[in-house]
C-alpha positions in Angstrom: 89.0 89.1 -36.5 90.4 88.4 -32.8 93.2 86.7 -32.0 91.4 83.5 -30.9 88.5 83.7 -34.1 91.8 83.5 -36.1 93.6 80.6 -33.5 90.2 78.7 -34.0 89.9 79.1 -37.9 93.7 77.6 -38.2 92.6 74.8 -36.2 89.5 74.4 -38.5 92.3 74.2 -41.3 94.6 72.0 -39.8 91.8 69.5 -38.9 90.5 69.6 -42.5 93.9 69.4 -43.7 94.5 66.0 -42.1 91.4 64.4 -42.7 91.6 65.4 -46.7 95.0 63.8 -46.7 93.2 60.4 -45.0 90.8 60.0 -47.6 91.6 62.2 -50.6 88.1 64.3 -49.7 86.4 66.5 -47.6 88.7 69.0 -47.1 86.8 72.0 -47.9 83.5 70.7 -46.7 85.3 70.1 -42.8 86.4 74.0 -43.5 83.3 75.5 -44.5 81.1 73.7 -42.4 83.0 74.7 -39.0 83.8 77.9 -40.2 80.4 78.6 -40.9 79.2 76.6 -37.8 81.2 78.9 -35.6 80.7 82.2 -37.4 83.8 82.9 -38.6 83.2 84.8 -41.6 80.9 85.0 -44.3 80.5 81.7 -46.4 81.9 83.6 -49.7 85.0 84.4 -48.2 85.4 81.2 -46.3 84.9 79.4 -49.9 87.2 81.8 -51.5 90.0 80.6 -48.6 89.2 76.9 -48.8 89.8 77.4 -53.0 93.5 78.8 -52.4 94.1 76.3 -49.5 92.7 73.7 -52.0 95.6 74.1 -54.2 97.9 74.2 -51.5 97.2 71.2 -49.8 96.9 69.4 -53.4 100.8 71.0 -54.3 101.4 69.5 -50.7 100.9 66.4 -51.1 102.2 66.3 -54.4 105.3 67.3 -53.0 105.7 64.7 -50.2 104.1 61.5 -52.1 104.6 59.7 -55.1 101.7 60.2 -58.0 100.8 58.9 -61.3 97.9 59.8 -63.1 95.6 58.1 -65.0 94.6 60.3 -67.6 91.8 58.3 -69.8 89.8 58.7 -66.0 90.9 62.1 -65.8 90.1 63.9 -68.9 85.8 63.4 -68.6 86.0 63.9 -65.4 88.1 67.6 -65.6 85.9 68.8 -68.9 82.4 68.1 -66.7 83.8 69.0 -63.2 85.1 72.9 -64.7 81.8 73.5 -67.1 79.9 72.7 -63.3 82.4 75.2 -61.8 81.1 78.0 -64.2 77.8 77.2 -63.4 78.2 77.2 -59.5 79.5 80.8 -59.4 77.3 81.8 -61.7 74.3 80.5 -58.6 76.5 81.8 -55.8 77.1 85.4 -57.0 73.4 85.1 -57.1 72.8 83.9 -53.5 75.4 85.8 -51.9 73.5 88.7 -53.0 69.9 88.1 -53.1 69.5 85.1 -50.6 72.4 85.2 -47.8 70.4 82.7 -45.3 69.3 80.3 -48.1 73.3 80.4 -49.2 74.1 79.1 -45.5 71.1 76.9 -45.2 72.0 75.2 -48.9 75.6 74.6 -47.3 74.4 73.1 -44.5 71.9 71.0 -46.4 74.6 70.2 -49.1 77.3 69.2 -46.1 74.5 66.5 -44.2 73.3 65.2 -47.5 76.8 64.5 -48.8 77.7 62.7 -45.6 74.8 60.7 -45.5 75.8 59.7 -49.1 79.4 58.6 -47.9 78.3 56.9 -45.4 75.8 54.9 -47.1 77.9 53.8 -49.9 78.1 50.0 -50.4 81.3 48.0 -51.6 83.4 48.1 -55.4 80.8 47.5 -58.2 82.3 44.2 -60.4 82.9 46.2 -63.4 83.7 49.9 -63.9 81.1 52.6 -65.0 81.2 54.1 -68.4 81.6 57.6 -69.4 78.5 58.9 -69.5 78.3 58.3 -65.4 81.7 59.8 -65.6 80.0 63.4 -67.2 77.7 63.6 -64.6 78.9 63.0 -61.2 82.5 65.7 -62.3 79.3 67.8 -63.8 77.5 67.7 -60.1 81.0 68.1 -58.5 82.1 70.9 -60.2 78.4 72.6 -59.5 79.2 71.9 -55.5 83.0 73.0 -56.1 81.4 76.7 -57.6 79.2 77.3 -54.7 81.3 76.3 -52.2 84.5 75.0 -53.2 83.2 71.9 -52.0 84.2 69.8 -54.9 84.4 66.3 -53.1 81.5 63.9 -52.3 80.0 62.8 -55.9 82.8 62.3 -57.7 84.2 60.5 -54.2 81.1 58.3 -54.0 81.2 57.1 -57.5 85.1 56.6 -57.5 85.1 55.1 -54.4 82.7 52.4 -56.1 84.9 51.8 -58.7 87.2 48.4 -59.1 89.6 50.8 -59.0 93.3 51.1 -56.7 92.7 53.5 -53.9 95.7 55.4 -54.4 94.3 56.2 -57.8 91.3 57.5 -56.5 92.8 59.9 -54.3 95.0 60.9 -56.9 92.4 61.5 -59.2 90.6 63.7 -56.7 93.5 65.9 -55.7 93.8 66.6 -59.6 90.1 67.6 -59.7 90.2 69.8 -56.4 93.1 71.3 -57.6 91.6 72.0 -61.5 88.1 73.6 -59.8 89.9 75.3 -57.4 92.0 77.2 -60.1 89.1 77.8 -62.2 87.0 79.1 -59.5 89.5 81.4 -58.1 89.8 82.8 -61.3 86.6 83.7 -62.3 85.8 84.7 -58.6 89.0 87.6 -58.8 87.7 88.4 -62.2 84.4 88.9 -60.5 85.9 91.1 -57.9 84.8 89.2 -55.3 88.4 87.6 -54.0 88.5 90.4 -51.4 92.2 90.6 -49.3 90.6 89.3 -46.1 90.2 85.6 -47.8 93.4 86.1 -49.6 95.7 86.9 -45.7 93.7 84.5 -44.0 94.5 82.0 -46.6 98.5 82.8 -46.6 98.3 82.4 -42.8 97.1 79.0 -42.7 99.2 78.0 -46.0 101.8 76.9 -43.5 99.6 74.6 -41.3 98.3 73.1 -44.6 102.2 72.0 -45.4 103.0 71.1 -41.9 100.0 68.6 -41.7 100.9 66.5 -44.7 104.7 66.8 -44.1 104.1 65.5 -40.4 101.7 63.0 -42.1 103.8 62.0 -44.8 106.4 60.6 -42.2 104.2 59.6 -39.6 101.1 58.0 -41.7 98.6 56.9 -38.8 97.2 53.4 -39.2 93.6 54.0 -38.6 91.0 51.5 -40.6 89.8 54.0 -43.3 86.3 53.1 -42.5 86.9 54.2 -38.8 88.5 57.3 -40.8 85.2 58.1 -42.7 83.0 57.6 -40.3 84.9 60.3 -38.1 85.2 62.6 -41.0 81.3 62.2 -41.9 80.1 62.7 -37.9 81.7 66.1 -38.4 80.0 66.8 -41.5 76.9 66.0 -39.9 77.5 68.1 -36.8 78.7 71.0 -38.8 75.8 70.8 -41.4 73.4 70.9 -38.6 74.7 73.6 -37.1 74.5 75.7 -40.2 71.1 74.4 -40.8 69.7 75.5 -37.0 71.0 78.8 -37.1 69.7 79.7 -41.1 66.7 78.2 -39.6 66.5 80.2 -36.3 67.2 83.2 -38.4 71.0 83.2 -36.3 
């Protein structure tokens, strides 16, 4: 990689980095979809990096905000979320070998759709969901967080229509990212497909993941969190489309 591919990916990271700590999602799907939209390295790897970076930006904000966690919510929602995981590599180390361009155009697909879906959702249901709707949306996240690290946008639309505190939300999901991103990682080296590209690209943008959320921790910008998502979910869109175009135009 050139100097400026790698100035260019770190500003993909920072970017991502500070919208994740705005809503609690989207992180990896802001990574992969620009990296991917400006061709800086195969999706694989760029998954692999946005796993590490996942668990750095979680330990991040741990480490500059106060959390609690709610551990009746978490439990389903970490048994479903890591048995999708195991599935999700599973179906990438099948793409990545057999069907490259319907990897990217998948991504691309997967980025626009989940946008779409955040920006659709409508307002706090009166009463909370049960289990059972628990299972499945940590059961479809984890699938997204195998394939692309990408563990975010079901579990963030169901949650996000819970009666639930916001802060507890967010919480929730850094504990899920975090939890998939482990897991993956793991069965990925195991699979000897954690190469030491992903693994020095990710160590150099470990410190651009801490300076975001310590700058944000002390200077928290007040910016309507609908404003917030609908800037995060424009660049889904743009990055998504871009991914799609070029699997499409055989780029």
């Amino acid at each position: 990689m050139t100097a400026s591919t790698v100035l260019l990916f770190l500003a993909s990271v920072g970017v991502a980095a500070y919208c994740q700590n705005l809503t609690g999602f989207a992180f990896a799907l802001l990574l992969l979809g620009m990296v991917g939209a400006f061709g800086l390295m195969p999706i694989p790897d760029a998954a692999n990096v946005a796993s590490v970076l996942s668990l750095v930006n979680a330990w991040a904000y741990w480490r500059y905000n106060r959390v609690s966690f709610d551990w009746e919510l978490l439990r389903p929602v970490l048994a479903s979320s890591l048995l999708g995981v195991l599935a999700g590599v599973v179906l990438l180390e099948w793409l990545s070998t057999n069907a490259v361009t319907t990897l990217r155009l998948l991504l691309g697909l997967a980025i626009m759709g989940c946008a779409v879906l955040l920006l659709i959702q409508g307002g706090p249901r009166e009463r909370p969901s049960g289990k059972p709707a628990l299972w499945f949306f940590g059961g479809l996240s984890g699938l997204l967080g195998g394939l692309f690290s990408t563990s975010g946008p079901p579990m963030v639309y169901h949650l996000y229509r819970q009666p639930m505190d916001r802060g507890a939300v967010r919480e929730c999901l850094f504990m899920m990212f975090a939890a998939n991103a482990a897991l993956r990682l793991v069965l990925v080296a195991g699979s000897g497909q954690l190469t030491w590209h992903s693994l020095f690209l990710a160590a150099c943008a470990v410190p651009v993941v801490a300076g975001v959320s310590w700058w944000q921790s002390r200077h928290p910008p007040r910016i309507p969190r609908r404003a917030v998502e609908w800037l995060v979910c424009g660049l889904l869109l743009l990055a998504g489309a871009s991914l799609v175009w070029t699997s499409l135009s055989g780029g």
